[in-house]
C-alpha positions in Angstrom: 25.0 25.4 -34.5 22.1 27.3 -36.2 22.9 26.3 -39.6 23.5 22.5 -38.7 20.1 22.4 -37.6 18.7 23.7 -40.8 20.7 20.9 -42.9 19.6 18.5 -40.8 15.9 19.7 -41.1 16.0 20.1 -44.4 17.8 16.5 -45.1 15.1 14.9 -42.9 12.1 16.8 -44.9 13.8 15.1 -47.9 13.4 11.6 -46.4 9.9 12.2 -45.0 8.9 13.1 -48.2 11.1 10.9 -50.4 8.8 7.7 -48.1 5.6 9.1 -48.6 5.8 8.6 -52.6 5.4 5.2 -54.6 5.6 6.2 -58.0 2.6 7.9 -60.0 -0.9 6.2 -58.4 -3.3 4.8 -60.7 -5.9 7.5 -62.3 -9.0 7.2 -60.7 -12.0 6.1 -62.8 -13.3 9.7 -63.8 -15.1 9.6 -66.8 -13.9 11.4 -70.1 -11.9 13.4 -67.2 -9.7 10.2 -66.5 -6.8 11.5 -69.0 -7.0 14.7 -67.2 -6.6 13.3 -64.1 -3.9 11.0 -65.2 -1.9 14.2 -66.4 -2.3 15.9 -63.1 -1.3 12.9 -60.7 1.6 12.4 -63.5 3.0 16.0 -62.8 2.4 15.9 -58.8 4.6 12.7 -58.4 7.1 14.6 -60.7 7.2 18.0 -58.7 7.1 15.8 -55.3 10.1 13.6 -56.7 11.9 17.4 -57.2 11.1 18.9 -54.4 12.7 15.5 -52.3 15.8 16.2 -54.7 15.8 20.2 -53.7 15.5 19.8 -50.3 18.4 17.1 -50.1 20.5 19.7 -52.2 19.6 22.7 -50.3 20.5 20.7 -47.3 23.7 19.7 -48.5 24.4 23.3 -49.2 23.4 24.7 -46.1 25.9 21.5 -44.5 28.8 23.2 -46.6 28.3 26.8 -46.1 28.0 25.9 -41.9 31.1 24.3 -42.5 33.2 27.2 -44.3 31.4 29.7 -41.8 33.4 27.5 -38.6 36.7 27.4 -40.9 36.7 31.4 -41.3 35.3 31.9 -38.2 38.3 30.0 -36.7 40.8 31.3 -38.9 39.8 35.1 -38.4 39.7 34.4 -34.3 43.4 33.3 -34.7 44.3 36.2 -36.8 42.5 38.2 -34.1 44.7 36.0 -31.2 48.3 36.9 -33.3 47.7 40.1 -33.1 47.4 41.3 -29.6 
């Protein structure tokens, strides 16, 4: 189903990006620009770290909703079934 496939993508886009990350790197020597630096490799380990978390949510989600889709869909072809 469509909407498997697009849980499972999104769960596995959470992994392969969840390995690629070690933590905040060291700030490379950059002169009176070091801090700087720092700040900026600081907040792209943070939005990486919440973009792995999204994209496990979202793929959770998307899990769920496929899910209740097959239970309706199942339920509204019996209803369908009982009355002819």
């Amino acid at each position: 189903m469509l909407l498997e496939s697009i849980s499972s993508r999104l769960r596995r886009s959470s992994e392969m990006l969840g390995a690629t990350r070690a933590g905040t790197p060291a700030a490379p020597d950059a002169g009176e620009a070091t801090p700087i630096f720092a700040e900026l490799l600081s907040r792209l380990s943070e939005s990486s770290a919440n973009l792995v978390a999204g994209l496990q949510e979202a793929g959770t989600l998307v899990a769920e909703a496929s899910q209740t889709y097959a239970a309706r869909d199942a339920a509204a072809g019996r209803t369908i079934d009982g009355a002819y």
